[in-house]
TIDOLUM-722628 format. One line per 10 residues: their letters; for each residue x, y, z of N, C-alpha, C. Coordinates in steps of 0.2 Angstrom, whole numbers, always signed. Layout:
# TIDOLUM-722628
a = X/Y/Z/X/Y/Z/X/Y/Z | ...
***
This chain:
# TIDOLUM-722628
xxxxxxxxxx = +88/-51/-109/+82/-54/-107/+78/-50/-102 | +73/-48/-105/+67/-47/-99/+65/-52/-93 | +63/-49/-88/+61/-49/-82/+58/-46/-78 | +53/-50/-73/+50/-45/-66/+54/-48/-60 | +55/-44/-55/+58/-43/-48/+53/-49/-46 | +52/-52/-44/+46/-57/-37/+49/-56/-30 | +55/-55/-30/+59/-56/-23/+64/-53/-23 | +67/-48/-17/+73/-46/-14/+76/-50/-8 | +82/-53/-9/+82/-53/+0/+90/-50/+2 | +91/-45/+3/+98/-42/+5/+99/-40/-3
xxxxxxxxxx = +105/-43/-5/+109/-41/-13/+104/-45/-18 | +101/-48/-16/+100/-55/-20/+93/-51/-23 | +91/-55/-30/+86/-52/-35/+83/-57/-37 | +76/-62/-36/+72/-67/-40/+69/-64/-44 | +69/-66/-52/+68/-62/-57/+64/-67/-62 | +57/-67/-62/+55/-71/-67/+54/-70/-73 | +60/-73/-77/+59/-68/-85/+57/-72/-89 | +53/-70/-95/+48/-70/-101/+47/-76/-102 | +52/-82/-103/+52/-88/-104/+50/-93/-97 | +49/-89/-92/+45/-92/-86/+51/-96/-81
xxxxxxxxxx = +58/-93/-84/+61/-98/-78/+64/-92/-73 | +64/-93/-67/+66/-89/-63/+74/-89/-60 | +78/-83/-60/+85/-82/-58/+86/-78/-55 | +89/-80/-50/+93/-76/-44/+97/-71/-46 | +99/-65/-47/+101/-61/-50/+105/-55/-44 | +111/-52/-46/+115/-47/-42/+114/-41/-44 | +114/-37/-43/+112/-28/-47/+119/-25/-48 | +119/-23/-55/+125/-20/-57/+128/-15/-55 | +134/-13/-52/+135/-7/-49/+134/-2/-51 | +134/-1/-57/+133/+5/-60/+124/+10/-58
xxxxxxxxxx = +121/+4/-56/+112/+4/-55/+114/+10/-46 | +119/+7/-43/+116/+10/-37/+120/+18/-35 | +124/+19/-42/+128/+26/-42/+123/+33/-43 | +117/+30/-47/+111/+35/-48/+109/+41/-43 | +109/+40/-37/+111/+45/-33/+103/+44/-30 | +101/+38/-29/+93/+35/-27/+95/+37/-21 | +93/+40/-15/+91/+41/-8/+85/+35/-6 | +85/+30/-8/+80/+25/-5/+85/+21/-4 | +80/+12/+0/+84/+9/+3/+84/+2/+0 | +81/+3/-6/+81/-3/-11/+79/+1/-16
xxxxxxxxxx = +85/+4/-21/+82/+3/-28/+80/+0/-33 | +80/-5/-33/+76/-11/-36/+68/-13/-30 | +63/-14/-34/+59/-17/-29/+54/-22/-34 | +51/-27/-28/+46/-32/-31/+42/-28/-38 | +40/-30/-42/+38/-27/-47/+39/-23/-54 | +47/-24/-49/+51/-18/-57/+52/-25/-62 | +52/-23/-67/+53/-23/-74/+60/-23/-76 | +63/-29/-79/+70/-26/-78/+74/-31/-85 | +79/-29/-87/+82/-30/-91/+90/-35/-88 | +90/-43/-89/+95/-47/-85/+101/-49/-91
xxxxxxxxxx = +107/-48/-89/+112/-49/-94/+116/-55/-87 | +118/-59/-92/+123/-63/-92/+131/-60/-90 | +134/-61/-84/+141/-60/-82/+145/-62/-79 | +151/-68/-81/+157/-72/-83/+150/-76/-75 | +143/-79/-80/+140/-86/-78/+136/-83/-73 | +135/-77/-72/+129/-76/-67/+127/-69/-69 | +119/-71/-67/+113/-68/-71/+115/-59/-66 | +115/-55/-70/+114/-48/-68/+108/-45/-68 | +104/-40/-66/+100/-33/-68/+105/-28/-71 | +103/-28/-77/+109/-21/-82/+103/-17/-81
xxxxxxxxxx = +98/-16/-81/+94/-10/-82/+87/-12/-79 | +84/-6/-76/+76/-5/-73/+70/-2/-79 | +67/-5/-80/+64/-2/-84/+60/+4/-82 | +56/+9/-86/+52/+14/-83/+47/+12/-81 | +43/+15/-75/+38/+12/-72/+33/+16/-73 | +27/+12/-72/+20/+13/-74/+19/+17/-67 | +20/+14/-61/+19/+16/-53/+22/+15/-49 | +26/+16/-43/+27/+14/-39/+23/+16/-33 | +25/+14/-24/+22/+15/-20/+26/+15/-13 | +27/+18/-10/+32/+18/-5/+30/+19/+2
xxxxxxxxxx = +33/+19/+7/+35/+21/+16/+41/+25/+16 | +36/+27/+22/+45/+28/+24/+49/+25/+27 | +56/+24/+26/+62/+20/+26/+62/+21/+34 | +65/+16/+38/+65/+13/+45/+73/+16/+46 | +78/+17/+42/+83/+18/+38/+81/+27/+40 | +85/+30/+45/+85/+40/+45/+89/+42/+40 | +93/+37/+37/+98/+41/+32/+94/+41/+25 | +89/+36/+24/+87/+37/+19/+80/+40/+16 | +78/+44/+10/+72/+46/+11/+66/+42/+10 | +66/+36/+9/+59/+32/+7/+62/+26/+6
xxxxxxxxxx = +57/+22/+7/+58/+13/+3/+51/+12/-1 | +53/+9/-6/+51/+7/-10/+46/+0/-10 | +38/-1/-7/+36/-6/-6/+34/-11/-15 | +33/-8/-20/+33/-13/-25/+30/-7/-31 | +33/-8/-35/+33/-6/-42/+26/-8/-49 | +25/-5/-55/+22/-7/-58/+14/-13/-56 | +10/-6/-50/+5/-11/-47/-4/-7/-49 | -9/-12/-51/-13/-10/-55/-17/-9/-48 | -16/-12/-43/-24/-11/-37/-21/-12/-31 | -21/-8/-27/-21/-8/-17/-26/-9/-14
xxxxxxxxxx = -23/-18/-14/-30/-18/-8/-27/-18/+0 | -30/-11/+3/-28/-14/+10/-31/-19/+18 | -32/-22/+18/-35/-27/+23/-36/-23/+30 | -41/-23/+32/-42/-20/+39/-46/-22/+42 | -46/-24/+49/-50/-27/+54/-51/-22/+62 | -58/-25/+61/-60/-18/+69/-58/-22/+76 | -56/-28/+73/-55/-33/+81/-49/-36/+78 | -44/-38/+81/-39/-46/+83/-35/-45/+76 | -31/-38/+74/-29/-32/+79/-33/-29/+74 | -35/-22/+79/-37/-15/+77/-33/-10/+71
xxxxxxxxxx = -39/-7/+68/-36/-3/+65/-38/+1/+65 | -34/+8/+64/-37/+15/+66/-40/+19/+58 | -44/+23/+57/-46/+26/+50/-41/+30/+51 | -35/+32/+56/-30/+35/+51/-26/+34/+48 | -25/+27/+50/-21/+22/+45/-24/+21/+39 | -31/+20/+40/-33/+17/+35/-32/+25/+31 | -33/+31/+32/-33/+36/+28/-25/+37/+26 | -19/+35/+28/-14/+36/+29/-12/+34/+19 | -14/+26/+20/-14/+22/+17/-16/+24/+8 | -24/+25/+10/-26/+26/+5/-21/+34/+2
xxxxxxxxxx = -23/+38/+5/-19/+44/+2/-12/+44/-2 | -7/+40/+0/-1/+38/-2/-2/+34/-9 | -7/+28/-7/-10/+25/-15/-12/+31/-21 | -17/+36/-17/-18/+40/-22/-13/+44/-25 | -8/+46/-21/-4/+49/-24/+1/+47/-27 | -1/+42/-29/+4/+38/-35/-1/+34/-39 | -6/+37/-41/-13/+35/-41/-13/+27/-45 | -13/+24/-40/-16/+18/-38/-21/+16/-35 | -26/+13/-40/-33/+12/-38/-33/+8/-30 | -37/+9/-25/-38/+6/-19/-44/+2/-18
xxxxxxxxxx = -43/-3/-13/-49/-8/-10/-50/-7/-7 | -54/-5/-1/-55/-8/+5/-57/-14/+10 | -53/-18/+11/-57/-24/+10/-56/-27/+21 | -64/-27/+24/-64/-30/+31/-65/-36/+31 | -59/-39/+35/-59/-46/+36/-61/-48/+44 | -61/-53/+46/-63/-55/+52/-71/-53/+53 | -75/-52/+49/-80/-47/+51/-85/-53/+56 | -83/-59/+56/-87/-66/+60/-85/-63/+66 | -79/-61/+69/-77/-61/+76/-81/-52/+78 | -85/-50/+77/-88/-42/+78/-92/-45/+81
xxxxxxxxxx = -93/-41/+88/-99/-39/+91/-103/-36/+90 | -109/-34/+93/-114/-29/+88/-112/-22/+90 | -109/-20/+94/-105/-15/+93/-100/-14/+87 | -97/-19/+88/-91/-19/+81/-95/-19/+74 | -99/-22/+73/-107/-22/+68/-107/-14/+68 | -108/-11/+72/-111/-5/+73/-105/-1/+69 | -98/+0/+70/-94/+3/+68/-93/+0/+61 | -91/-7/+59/-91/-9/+51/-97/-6/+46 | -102/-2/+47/-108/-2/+46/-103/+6/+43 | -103/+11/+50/-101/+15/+50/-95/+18/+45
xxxxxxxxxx = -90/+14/+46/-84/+15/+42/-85/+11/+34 | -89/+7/+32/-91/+6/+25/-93/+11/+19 | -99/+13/+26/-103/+20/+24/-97/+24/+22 | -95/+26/+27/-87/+32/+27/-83/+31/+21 | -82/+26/+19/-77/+27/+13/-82/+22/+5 | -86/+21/+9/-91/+22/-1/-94/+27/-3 | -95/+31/+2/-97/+40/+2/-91/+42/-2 | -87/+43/-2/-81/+44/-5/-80/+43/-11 | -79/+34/-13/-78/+33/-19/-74/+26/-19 | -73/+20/-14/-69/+18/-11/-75/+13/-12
xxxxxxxxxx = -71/+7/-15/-74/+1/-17/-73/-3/-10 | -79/-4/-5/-78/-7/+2/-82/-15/+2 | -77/-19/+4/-80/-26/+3/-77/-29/+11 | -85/-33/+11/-81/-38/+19/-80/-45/+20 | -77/-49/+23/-76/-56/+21/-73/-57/+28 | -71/-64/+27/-71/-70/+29/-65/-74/+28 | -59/-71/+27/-53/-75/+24/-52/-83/+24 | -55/-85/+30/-56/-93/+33/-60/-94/+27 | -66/-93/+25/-72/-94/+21/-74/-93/+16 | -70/-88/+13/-72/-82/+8/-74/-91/+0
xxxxxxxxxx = -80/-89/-4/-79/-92/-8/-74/-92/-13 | -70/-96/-15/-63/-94/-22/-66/-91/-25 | -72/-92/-29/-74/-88/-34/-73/-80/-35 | -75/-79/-28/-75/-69/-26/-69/-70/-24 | -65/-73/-21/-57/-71/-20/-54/-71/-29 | -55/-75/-34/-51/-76/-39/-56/-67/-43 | -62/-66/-41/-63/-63/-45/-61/-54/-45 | -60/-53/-38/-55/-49/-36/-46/-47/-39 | -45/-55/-40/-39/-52/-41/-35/-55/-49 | -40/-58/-52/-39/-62/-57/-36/-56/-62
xxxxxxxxxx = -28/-59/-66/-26/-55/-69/-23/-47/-68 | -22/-46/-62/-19/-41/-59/-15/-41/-56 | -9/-35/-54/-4/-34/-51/-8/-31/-43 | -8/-35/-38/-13/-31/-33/-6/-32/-27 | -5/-26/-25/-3/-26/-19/-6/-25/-13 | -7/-31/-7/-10/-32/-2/-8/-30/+4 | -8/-27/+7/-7/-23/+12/-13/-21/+20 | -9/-18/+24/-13/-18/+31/-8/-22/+38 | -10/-19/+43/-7/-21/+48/-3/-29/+48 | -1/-31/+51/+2/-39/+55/-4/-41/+59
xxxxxxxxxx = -6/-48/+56/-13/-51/+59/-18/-49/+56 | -20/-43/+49/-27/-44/+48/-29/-50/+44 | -24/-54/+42/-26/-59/+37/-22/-59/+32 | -19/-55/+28/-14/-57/+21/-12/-64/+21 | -10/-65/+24/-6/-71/+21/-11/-78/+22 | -16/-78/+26/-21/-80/+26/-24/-82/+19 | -27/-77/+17/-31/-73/+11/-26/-77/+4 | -18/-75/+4/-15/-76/+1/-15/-83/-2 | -16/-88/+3/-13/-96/+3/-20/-98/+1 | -29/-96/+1/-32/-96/-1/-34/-97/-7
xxxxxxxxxx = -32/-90/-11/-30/-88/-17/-26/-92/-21 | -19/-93/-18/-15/-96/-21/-12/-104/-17 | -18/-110/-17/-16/-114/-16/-10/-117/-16 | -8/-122/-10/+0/-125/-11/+4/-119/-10 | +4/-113/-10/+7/-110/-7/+12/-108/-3 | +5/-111/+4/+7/-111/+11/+12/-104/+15 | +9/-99/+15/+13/-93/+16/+12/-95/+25 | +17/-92/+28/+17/-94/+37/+13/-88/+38 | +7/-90/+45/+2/-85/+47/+4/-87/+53 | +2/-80/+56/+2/-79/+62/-2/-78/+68
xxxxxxxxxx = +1/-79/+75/-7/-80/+80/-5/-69/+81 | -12/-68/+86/-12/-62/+89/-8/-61/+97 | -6/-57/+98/-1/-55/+101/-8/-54/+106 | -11/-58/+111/-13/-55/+115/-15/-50/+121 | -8/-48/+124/-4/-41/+127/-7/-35/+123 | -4/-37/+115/-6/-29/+112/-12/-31/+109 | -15/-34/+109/-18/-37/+100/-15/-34/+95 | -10/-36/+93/-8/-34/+86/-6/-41/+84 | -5/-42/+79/-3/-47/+72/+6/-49/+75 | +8/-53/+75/+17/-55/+74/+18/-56/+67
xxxxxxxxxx = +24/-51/+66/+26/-49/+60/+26/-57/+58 | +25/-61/+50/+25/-67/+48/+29/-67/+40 | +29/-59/+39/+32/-58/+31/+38/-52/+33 | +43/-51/+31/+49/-49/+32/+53/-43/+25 | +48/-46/+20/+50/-42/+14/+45/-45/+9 | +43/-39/+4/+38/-39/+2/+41/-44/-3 | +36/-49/-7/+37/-55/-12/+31/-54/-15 | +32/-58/-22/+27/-57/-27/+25/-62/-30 | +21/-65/-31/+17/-72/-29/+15/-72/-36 | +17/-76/-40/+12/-76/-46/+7/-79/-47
xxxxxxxxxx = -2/-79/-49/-6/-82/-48/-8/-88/-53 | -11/-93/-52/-12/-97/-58/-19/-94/-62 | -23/-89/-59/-27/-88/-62/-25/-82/-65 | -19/-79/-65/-14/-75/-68/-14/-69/-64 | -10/-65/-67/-10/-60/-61/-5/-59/-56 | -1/-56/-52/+3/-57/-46/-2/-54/-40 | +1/-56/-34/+0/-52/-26/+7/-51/-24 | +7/-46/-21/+13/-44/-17/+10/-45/-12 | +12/-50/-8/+13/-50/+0/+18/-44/+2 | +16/-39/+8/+18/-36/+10/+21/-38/+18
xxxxxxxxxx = +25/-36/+21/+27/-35/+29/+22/-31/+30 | +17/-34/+39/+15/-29/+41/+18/-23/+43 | +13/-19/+40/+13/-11/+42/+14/-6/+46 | +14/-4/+51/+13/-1/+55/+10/+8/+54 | +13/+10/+48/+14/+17/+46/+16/+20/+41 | +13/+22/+36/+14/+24/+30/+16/+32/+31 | +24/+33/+31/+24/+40/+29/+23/+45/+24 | +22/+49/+23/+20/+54/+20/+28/+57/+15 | +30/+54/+13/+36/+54/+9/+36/+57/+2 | +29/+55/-1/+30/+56/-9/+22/+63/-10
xxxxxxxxxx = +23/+69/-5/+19/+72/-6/+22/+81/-2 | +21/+84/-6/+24/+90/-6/+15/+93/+0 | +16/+100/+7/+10/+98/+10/+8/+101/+7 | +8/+107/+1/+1/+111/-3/-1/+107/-7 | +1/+99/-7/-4/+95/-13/-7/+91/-9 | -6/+88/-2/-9/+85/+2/-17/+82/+0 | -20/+89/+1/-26/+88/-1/-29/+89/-7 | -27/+87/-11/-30/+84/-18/-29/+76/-16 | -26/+74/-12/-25/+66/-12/-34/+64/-8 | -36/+68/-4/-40/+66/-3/-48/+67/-6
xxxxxxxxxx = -50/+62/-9/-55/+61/-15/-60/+67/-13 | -63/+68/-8/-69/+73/-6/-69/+79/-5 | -59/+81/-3/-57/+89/-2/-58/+89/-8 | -53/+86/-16/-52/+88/-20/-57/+89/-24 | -64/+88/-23/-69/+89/-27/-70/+97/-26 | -70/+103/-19/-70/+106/-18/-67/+112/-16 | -60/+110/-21/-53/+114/-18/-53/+119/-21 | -59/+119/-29/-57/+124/-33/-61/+131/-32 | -66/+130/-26/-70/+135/-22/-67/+139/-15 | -63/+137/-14/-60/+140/-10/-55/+146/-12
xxxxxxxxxx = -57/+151/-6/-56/+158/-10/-48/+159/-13 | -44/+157/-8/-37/+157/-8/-33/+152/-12 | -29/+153/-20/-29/+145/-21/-23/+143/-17 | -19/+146/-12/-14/+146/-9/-16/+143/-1 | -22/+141/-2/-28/+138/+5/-26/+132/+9 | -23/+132/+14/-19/+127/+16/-26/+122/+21 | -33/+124/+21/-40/+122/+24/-40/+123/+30 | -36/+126/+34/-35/+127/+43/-37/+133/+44 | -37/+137/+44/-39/+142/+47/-41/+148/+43 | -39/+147/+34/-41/+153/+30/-50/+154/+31
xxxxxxxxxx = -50/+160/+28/-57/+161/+27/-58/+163/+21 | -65/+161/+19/-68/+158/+12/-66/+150/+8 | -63/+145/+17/-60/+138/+15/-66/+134/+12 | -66/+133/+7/-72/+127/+5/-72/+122/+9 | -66/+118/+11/-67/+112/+12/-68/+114/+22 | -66/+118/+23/-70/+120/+30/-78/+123/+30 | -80/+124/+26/-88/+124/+24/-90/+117/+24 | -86/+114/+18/-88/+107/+17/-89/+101/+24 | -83/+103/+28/-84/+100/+36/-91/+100/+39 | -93/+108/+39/-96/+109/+43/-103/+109/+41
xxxxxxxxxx = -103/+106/+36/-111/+106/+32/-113/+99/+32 | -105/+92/+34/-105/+86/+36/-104/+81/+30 | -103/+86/+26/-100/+84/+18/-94/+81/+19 | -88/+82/+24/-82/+80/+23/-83/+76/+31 | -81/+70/+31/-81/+68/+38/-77/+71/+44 | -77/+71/+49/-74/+73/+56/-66/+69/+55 | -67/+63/+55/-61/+58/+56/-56/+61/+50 | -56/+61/+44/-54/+61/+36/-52/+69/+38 | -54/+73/+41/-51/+80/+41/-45/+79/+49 | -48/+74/+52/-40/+73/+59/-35/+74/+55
xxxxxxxxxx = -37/+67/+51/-33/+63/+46/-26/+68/+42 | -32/+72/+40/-28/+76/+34/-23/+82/+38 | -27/+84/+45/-22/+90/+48/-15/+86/+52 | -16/+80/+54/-13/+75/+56/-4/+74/+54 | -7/+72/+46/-2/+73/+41/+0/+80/+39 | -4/+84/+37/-1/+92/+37/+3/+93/+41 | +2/+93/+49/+5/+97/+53/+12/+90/+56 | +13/+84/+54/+18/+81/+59/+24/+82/+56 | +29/+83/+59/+36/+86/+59/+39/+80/+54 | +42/+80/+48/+43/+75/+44/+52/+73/+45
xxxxxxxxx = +54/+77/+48/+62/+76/+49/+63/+75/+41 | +67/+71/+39/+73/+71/+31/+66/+67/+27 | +59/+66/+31/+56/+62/+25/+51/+70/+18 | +56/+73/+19/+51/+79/+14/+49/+79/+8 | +50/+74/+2/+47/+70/-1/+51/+68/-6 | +46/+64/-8/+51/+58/-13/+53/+60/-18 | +60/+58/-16/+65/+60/-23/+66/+53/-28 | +62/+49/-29/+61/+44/-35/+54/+44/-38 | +52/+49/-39/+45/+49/-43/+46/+48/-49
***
C-alpha cells in the first residue's frame, strides 16, 4: 500500500494511504542500516510504501523524492534533519514587530529553499501592529526581495479574507515556516478550520514567539493540498551547499556570475568580480551580500554538506 508521512513522533509514523485511512506505522530496520547521517530518515511528506507485519502496519520502503528541505540537526553527531519532503512552495512568514525578524534569516531561509529548488513566498504578517517607521522598513524590505524575483505578500493572519488564504495554497504541498510567534499556526487554523492548532502569546523579555509546535505535521487541506506546520525556527544551516556554489543560490549573483573574470571567483576580494561591481553600482543589495559572506565565511564544524541529496 501506498502512503504519505503526515506525522512523526519519536519511532512512531502517521501515514495517510491512498484509500484515506490513516496508520501509525514503525520503520523497518533495514530502512535505518542505509548509512543516513540525519536525524530522521523518514520525514513529513515522504512517500512511502506500508506492508503489513504479524498485525502491524510497517514503512518497507521511501519512495524517490521530487525535493526535500532541511536544517541543521540540533543533534552534533548528525549532519542534517530533514524538515519535510516532496514540497511544491516555501512560504516563509515574517514579522518586523512581535517577534522580529532579521533579512539574514530571511536570506538564510530562502537560499537553502533554492538550493533544493523550491519555489519561495514571502509572506508579512502582523503588518496592523507597524509603526510608521516599521511602514517604512516593510515598504523597504518588499522592494528588497520583488527586485529579486520573490513573490512578497502582506496580511493580517487575524483577518486575511479565506478566499486569498485558500488561493495561496489551494492544492499544494506548501511548507510554512519562519520564527516562533510570526503566526503559523494562527494562519493555519484559518486556513484549515476545526483544526485548532495551539498558538502562542509573545515572550515579552525577548519578543520572540513560545515554541507552540514541536515537530513538523502535515495538515491535509479540504480545499486540497497539505501545509506542513513546522517548529519555530531559529536557524537554518547551511548544510546542503558546497561554498563554491553558495552563490548561484542567490537569485541576483547568479544572474552575474558568468562575467566574472575568474570562474573559480569566490566574490570577496578577487579582481574583475562581477558581483562586487554589481554591489557597487547598487545592483546587488548591501544586506543580501552580509548575507552571503556571512554564510561563506561561518565555521560549519561536521555540518559540510548534505549527504542525503
Amino acid at each position: 500500500m501506498r502512503g504519505t508521512v503526515v506525522k512523526s513522533t519519536g519511532s512512531n509514523y502517521h501515514v495517510i494511504l491512498e484509500n484515506g485511512e490513516e496508520k501509525v506505522c514503525k520503520l523497518r530496520g533495514k530502512i535505518r542500516l542505509q548509512g543516513m547521517r540525519t536525524t530522521n530518515p523518514v520525514a513529513v511528506g515522504d512517500r512511502v510504501i506500508v506492508e503489513i507485519d504479524d498485525d502491524s502496519h510497517v514503512i518497507a520502503e521511501i519512495l524517490p523524492r521530487e525535493n526535500h528541505i532541511i536544517r541543521r540537526s540540533t543533534n552534533l553527531s548528525k549532519e542534517s534533519h530533514i524538515i519535510a519532503a516532496n514540497v511544491d512552495q516555501l512560504v516563509l512568514m515574517v514579522t518586523l514587530s512581535q517577534p522580529s525578524t532579521s533579512t539574514g534569516f530571511i536570506d538564510r531561509v530562502l537560499v537553502t529553499a533554492e538550493a533544493y529548488h523550491i519555489p519561495s513566498i514571502v509572506l508579512f504578517n502582523k503588518v496592523d501592529l507597524l509603526d510608521e517607521e516599521g511602514l517604512d522598513r516593510l515598504k523597504e524590505w518588499k522592494e528588497l526581495y520583488s527586485n529579486i524575483g520573490y513573490t512578497c505578500l502582506e496580511m493580517n493572519a487575524l483577518k486575511v479574507e479565506q478566499a486569498d488564504l485558500e488561493h495561496l495554497f489551494k492544492d499544494k504541498v506548501t511548507l510554512l515556516t519562519g520564527h516562533s510567534g510570526v503566526g503559523k499556526s494562527t494562519l493555519t487554523n484559518r486556513l484549515q478550520p476545526g483544526l485548532e492548532l495551539k498558538t502562542g502569546d509573545i515572550s515579552e523579555a525577548y519578543n520572540k514567539g513560545k515554541h507552540t509546535t514541536t515537530f513538523a505535521e502535515m495538515h491535509p487541506l479540504d480545499i486540497g493540498g497539505y501545509i506542513v506546520d513546522t517548529p519555530g525556527i531559529k536557524g537554518f544551516g547551511m548544510v546542503a551547499t558546497d561554498k563554491a556554489d553558495l552563490s548561484h543560490y542567490f537569485l541576483e549573483m547568479r544572474e552575474v556570475l558568468h562575467e566574472c573574470k575568474f570562474n573559480d571567483c569566490r566574490h570577496i576580494n578577487e579582481p574583475g568580480c562581477a558581483v562586487k561591481e554589481a554591489l557597487e553600482k547598487g545592483e546587488i543589495h548591501p544586506s543580501r551580500y552580509r548575507s552571503y559572506i556571512n554564510m561563506y565565511e561561518e565555521d560549519e564544524g561536521p555540518y559540510r554538506k548534505d549527504i542525503y541529496a
